[in-house]
N, CA and C atoms as a LAMMPS dump frame, in Angstrom:
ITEM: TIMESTEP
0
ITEM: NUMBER OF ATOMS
537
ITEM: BOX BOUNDS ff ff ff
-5.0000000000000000e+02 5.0000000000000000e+02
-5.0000000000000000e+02 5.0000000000000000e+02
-5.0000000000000000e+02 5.0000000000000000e+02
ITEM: ATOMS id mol type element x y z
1 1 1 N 408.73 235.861 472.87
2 1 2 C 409.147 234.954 471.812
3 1 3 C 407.934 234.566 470.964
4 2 1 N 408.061 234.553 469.911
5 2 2 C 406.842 234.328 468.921
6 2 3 C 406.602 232.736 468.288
7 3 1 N 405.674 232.856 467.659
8 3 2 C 405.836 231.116 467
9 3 3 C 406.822 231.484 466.046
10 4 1 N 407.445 229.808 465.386
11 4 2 C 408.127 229.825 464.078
12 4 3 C 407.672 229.866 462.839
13 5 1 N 407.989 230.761 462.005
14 5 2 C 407.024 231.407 461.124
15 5 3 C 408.058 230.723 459.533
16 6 1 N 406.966 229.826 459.024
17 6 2 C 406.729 229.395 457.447
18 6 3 C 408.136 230.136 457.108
19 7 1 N 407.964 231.277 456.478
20 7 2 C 408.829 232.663 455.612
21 7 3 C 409.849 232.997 456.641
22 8 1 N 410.31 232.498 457.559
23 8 2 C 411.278 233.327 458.24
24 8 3 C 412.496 232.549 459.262
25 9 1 N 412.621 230.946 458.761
26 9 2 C 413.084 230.221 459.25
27 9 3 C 413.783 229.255 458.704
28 10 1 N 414.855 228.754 459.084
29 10 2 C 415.573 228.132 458.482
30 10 3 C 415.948 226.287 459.185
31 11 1 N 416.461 225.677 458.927
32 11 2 C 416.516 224.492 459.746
33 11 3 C 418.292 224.239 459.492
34 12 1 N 418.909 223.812 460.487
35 12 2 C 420.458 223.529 460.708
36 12 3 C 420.986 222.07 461.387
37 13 1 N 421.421 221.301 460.263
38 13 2 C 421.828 219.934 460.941
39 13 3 C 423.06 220.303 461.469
40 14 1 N 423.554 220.319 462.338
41 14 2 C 424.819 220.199 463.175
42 14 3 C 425.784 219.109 463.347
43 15 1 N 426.826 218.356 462.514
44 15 2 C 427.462 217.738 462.551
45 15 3 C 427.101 216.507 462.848
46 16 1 N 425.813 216.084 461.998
47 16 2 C 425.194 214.371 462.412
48 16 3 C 426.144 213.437 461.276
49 17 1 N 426.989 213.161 461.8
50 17 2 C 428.127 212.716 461.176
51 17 3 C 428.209 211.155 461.124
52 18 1 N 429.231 210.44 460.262
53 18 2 C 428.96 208.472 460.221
54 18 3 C 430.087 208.355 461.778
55 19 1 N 431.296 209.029 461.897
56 19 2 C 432.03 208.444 462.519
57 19 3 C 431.907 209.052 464.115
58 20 1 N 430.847 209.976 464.542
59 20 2 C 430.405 210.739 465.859
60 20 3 C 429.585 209.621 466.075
61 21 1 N 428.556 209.275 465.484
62 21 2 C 427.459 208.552 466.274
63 21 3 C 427.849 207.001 466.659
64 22 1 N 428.889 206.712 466.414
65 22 2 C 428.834 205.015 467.235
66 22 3 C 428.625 205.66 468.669
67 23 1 N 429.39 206.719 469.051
68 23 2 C 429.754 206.869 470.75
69 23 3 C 428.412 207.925 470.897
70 24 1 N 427.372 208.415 470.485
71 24 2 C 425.949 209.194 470.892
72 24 3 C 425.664 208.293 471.22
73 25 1 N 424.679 208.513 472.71
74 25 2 C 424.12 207.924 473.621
75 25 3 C 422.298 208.236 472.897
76 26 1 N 421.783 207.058 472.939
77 26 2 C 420.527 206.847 471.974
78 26 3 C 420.641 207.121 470.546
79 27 1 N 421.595 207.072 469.632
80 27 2 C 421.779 207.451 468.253
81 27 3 C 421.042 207.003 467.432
82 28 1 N 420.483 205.667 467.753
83 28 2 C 419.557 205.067 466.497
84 28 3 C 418.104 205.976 466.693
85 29 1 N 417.622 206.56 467.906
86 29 2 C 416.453 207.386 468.243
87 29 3 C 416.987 208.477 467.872
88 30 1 N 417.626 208.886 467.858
89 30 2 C 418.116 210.374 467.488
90 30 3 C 418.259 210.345 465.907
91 31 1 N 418.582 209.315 465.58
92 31 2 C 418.624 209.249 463.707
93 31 3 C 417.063 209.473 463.514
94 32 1 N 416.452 208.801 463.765
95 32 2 C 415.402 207.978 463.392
96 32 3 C 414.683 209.814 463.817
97 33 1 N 414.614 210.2 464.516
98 33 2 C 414.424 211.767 464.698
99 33 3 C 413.905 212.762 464.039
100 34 1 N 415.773 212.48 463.532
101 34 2 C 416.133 213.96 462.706
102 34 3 C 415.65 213.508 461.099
103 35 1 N 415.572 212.002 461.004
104 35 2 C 415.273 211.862 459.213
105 35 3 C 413.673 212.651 459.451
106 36 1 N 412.688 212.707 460.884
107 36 2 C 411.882 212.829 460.329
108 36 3 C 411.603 214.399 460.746
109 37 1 N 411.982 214.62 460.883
110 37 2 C 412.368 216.036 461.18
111 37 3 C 412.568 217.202 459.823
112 38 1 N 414.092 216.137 459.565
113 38 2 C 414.06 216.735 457.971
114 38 3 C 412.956 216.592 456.884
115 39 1 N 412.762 215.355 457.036
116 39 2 C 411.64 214.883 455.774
117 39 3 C 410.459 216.119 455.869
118 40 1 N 409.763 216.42 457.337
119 40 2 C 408.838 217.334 457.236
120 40 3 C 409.399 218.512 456.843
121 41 1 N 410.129 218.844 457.218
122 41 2 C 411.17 220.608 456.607
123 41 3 C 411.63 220.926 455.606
124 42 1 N 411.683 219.33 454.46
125 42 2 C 411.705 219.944 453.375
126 42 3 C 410.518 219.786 452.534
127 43 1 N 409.322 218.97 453.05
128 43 2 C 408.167 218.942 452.844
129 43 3 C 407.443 220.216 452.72
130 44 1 N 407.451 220.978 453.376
131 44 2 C 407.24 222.334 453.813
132 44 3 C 408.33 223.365 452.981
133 45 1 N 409.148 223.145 452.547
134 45 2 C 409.712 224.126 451.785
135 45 3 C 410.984 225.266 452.91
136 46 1 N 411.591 224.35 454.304
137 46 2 C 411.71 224.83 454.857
138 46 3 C 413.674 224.765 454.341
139 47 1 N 414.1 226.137 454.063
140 47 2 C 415.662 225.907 453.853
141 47 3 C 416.483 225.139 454.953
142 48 1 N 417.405 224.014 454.483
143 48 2 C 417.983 223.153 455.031
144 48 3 C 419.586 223.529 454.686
145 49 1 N 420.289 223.661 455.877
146 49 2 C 421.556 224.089 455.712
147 49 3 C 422.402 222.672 456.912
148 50 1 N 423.462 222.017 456.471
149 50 2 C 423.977 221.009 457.009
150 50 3 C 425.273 221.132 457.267
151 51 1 N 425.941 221.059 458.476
152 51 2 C 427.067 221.421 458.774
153 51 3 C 428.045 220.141 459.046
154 52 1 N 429.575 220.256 458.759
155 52 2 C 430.046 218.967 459.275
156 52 3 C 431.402 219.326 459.643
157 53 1 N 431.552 218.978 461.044
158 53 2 C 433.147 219.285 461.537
159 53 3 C 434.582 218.106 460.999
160 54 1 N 434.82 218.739 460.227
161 54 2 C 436.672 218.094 460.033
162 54 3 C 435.964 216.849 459.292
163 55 1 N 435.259 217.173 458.038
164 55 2 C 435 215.678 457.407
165 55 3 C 435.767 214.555 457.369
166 56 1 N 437.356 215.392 457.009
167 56 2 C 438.178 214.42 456.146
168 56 3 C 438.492 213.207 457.371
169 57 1 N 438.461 213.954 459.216
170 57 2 C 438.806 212.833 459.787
171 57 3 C 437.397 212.568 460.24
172 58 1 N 436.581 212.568 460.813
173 58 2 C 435.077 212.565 461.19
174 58 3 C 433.816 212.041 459.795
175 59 1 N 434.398 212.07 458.829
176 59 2 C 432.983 211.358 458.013
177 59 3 C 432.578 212.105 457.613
178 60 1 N 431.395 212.026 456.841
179 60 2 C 430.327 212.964 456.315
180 60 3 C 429.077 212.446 456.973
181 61 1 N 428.281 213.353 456.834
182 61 2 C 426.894 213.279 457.65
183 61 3 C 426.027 212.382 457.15
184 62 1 N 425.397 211.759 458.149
185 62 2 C 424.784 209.892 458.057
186 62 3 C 423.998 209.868 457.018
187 63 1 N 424.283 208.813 456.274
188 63 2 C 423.213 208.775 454.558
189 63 3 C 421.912 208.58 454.978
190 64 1 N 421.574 207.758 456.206
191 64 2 C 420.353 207.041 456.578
192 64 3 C 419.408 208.48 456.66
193 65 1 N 419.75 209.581 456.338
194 65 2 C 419.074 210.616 457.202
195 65 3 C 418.433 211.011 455.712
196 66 1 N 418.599 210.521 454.443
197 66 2 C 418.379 210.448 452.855
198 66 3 C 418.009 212.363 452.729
199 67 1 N 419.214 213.292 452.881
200 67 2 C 418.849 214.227 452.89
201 67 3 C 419.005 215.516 451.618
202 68 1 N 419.194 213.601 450.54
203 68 2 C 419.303 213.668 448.616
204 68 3 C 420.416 215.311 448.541
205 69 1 N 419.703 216.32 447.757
206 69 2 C 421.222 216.573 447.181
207 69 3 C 421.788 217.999 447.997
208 70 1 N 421.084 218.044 449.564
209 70 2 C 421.247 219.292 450.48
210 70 3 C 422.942 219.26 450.503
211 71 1 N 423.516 220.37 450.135
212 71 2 C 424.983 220.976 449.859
213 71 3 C 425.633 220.978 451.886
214 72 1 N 426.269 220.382 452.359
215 72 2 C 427.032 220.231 453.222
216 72 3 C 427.741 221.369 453.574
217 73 1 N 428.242 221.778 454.848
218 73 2 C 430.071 222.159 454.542
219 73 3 C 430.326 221.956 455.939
220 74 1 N 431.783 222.37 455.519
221 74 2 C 433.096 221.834 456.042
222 74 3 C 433.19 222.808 457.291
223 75 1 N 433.279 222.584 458.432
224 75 2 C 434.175 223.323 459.139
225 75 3 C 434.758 222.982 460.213
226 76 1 N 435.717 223.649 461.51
227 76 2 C 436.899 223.263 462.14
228 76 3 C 436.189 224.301 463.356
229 77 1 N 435.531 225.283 463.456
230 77 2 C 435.005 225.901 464.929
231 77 3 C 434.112 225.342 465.384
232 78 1 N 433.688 225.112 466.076
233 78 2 C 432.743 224.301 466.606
234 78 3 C 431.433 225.256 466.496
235 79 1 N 431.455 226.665 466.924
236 79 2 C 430.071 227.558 466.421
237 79 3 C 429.53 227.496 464.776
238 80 1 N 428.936 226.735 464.289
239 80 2 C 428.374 227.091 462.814
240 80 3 C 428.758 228.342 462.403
241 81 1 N 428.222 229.336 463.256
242 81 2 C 428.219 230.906 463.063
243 81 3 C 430.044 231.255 462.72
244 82 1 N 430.762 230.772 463.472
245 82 2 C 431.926 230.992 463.281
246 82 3 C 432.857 230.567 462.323
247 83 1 N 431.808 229.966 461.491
248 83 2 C 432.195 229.363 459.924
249 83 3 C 432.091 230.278 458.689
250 84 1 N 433.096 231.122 458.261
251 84 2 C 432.7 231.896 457.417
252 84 3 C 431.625 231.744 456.124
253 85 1 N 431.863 230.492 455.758
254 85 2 C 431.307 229.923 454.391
255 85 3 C 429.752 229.641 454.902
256 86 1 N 429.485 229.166 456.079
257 86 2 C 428.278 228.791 456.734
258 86 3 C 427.315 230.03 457.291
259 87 1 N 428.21 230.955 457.711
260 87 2 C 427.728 232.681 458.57
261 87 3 C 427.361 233.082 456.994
262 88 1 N 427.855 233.081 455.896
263 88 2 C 427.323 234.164 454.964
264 88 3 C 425.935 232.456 454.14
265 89 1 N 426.108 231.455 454.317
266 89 2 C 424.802 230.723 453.74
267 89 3 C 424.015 231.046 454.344
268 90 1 N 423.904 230.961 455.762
269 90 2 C 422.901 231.234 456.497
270 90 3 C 422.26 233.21 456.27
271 91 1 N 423.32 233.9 456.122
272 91 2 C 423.013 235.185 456.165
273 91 3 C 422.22 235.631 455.114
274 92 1 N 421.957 234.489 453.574
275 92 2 C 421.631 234.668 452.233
276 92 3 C 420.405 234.455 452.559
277 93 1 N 420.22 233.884 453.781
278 93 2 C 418.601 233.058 453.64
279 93 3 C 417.726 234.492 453.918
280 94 1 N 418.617 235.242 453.91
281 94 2 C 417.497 236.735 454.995
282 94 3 C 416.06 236.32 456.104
283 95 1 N 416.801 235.061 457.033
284 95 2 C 415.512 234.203 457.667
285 95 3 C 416.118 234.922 458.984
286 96 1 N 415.731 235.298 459.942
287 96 2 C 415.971 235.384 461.591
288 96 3 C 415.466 234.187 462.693
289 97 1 N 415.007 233.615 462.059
290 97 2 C 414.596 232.427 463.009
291 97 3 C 415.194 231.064 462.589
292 98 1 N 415.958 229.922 463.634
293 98 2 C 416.51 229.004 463.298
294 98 3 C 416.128 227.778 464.172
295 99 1 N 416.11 226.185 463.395
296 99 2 C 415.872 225.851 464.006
297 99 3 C 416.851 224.547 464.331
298 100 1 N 417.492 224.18 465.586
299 100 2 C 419.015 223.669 465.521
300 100 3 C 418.524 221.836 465.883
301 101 1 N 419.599 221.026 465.044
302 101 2 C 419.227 219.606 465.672
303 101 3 C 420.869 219.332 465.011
304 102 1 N 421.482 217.957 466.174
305 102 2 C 422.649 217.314 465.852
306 102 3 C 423.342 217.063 466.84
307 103 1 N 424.496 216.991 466.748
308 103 2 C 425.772 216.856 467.909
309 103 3 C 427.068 218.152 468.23
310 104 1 N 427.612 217.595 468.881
311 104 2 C 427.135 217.317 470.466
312 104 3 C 426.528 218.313 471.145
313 105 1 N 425.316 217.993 471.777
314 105 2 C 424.464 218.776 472.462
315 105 3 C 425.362 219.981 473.179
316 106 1 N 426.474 219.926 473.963
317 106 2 C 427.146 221.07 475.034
318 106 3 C 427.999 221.251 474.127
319 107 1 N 428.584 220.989 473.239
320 107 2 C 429.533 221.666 472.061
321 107 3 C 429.239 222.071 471.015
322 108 1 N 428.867 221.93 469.843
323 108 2 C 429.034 222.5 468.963
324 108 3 C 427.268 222.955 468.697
325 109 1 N 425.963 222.115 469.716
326 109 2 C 425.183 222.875 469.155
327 109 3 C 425.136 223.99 469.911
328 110 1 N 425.228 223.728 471.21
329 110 2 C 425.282 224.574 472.532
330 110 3 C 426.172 226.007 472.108
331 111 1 N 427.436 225.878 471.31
332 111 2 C 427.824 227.755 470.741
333 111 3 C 426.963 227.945 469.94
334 112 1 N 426.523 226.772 468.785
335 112 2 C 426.157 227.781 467.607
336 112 3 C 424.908 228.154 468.224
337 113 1 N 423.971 227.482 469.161
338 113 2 C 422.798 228.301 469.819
339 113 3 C 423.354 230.121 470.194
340 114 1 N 423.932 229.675 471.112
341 114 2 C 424.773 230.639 471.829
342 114 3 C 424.993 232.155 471.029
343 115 1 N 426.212 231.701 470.031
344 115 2 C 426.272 232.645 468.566
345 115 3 C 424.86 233.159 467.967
346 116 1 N 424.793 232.406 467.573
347 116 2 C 423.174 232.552 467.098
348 116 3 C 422.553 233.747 467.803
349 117 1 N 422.174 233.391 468.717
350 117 2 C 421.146 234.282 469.393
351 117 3 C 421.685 235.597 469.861
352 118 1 N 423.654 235.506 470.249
353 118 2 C 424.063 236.652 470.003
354 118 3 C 423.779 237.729 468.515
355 119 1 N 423.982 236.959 467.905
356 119 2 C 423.609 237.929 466.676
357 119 3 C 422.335 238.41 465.946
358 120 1 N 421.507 238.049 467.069
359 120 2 C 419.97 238.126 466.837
360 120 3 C 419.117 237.429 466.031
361 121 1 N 419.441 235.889 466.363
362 121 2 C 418.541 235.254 465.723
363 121 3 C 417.825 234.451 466.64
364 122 1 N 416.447 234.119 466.747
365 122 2 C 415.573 233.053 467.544
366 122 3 C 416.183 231.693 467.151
367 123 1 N 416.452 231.243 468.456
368 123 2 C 416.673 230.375 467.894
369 123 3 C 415.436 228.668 468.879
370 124 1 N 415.745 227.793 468.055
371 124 2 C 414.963 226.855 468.511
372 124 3 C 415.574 225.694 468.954
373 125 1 N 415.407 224.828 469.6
374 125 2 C 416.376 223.747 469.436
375 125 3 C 415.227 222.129 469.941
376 126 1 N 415.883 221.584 468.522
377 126 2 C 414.719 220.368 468.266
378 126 3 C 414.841 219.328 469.629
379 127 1 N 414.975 219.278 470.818
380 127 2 C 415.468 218.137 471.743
381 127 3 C 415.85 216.926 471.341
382 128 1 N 414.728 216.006 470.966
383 128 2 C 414.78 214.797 470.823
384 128 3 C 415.666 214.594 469.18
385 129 1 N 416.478 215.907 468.612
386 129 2 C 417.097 215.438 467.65
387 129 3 C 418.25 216.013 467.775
388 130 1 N 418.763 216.038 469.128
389 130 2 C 420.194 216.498 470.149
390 130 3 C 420.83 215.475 470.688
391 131 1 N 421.63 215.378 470.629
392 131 2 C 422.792 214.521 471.608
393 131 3 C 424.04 214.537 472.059
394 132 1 N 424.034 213.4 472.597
395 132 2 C 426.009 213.825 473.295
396 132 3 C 426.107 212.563 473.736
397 133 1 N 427.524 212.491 474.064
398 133 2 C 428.36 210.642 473.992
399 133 3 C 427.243 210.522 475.579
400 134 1 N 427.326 211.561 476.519
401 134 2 C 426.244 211.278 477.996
402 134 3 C 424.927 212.036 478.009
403 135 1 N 424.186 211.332 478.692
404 135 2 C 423.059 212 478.807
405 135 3 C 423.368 213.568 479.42
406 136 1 N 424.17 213.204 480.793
407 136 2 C 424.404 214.186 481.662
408 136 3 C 424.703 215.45 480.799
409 137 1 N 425.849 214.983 479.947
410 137 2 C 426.4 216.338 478.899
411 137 3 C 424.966 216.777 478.026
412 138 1 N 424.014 216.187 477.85
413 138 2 C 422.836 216.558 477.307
414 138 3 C 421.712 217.439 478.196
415 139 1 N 421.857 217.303 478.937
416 139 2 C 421.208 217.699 480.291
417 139 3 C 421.274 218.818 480.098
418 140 1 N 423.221 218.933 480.55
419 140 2 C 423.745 219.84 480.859
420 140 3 C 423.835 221.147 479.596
421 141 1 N 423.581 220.685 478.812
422 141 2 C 423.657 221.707 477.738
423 141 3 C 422.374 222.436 477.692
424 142 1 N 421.227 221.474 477.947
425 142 2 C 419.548 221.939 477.932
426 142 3 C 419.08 222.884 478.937
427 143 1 N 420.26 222.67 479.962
428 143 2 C 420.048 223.854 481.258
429 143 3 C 420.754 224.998 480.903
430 144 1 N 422.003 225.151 480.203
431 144 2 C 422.441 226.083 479.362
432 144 3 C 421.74 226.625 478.466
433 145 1 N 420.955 226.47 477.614
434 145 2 C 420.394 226.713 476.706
435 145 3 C 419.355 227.372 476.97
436 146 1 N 418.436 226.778 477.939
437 146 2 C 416.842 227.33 478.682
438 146 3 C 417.658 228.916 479.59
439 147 1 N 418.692 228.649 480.551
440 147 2 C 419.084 229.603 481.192
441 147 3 C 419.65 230.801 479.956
442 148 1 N 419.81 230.703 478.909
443 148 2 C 420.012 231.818 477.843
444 148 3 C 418.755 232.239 476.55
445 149 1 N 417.546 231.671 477.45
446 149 2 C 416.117 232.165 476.996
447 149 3 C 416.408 231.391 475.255
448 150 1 N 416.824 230.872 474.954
449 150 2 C 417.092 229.582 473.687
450 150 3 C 415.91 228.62 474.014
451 151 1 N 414.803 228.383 472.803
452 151 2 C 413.546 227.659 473.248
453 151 3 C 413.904 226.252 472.541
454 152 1 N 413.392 225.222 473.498
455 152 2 C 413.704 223.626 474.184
456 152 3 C 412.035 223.334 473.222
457 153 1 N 412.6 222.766 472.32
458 153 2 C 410.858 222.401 471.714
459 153 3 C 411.045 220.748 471.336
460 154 1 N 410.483 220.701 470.212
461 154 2 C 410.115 219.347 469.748
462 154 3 C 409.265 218.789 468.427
463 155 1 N 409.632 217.957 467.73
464 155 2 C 409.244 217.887 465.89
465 155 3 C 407.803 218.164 465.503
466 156 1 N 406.841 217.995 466.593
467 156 2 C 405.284 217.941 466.112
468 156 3 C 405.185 219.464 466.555
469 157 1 N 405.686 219.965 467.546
470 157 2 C 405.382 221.534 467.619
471 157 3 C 405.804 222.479 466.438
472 158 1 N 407.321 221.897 466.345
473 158 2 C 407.922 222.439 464.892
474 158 3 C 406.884 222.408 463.77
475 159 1 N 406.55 221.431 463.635
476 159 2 C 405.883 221.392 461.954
477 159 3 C 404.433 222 462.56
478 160 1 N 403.575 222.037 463.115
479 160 2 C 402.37 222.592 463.863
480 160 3 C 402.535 223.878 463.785
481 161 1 N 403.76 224.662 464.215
482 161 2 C 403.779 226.227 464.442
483 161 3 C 403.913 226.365 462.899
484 162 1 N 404.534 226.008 462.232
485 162 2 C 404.724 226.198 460.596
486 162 3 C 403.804 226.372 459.982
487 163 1 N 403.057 225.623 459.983
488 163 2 C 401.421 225.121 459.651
489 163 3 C 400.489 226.299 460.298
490 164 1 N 400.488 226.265 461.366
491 164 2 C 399.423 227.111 461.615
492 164 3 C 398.016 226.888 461.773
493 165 1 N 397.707 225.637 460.447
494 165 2 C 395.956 225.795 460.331
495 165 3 C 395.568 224.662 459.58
496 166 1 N 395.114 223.658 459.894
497 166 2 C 394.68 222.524 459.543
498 166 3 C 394.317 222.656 457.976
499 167 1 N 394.199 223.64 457.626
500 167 2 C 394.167 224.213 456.264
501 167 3 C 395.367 224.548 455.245
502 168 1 N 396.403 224.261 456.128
503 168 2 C 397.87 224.239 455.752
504 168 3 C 398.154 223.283 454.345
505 169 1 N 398.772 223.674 453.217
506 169 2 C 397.871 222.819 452.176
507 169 3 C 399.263 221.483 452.398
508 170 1 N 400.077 221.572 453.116
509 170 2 C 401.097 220.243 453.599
510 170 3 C 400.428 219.413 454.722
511 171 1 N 399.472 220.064 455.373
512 171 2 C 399.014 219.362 456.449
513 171 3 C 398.443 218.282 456.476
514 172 1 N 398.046 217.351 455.507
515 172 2 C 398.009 215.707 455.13
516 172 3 C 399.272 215.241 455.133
517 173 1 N 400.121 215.488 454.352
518 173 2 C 402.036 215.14 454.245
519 173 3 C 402.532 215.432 455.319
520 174 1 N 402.091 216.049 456.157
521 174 2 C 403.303 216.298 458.027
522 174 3 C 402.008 215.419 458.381
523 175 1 N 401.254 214.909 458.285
524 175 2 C 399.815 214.03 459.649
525 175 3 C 400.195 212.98 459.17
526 176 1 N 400.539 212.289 457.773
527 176 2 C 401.321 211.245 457.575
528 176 3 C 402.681 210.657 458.379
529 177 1 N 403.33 212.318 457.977
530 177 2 C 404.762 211.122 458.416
531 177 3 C 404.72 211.398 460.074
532 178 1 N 404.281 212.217 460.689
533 178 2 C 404.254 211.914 462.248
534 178 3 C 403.365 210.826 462.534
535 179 1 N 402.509 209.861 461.868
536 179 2 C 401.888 209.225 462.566
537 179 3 C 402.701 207.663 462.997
């Protein structure tokens, strides 16, 4: 498995939705996360693709995450991949490497990992910007995930492997907002 490479990667919010997170177990840490998660990924120029299951009854994905005018969509499978409109956005990016954060950890990120990596893509998965209504179901998805060679990382490694080199000309703007 290689590092995540600048040119060849993409980033995927997974259904961080207004009306899922009352019942996520740590949600205000898991928000608080993924805004900064995103903030560095699009700092970096990193394509941001945002997914949301069954808006019309479930919400749209949390404003607090200020992720300004990134294009959403809609879908009803729980695999991203199994979203036609989402399988050909993602397929435009011509990126093979992905990097996954959202809900629920053993459902919907746990296939689209799954999918994903069936169809040959690396995939990554941000931890601390994963969840589920239980820890246990979080657990349980992370032992799924590691047991299907799917790499278990984390936001300062993310933006670090991107970077590469203290010479990285973003590398003041990611040493900011992680501090």
């Amino acid at each position: 498995m290689k590092m995540i490479q600048e040119d060849d990667v993409i980033f995927i919010l997974v259904d961080y939705q207004e009306k899922l997170i009352p019942a996520i177990s740590n949600a205000e840490k898991i928000t608080s996360n993924i805004k900064i998660l995103s903030e560095g990924l699009k700092i970096l120029n990193i394509p941001i693709i945002v997914s949301e299951q069954y808006p019309q009854g479930l919400g749209s994905t949390v404003k607090d995450l200020n992720l300004g005018d990134i294009k959403s969509f809609s879908k009803t499978s729980f695999s991203v991949f199994d979203e036609p409109s989402l399988k050909s956005e993602i397929n435009q990016t011509d990126r093979q490497q992905v990097i996954l954060a959202g809900i629920e950890s053993h459902i919907c990120v746990l296939q689209t990992a799954l999918q994903m990596k069936k169809h040959g893509f690396e995939v990554f998965i941000a931890e601390e910007c994963i969840g589920s209504r239980t820890d246990e179901n979080k657990t349980n998805a992370l032992e799924r995930l590691k047991a299907n060679n799917i790499s278990i990382t984390n936001i300062e490694s993310i933006f670090f492997e991107i970077m590469q080199d203290a010479k990285h000309p973003k590398f003041k703007d990611i040493s900011k907002l992680i501090r």
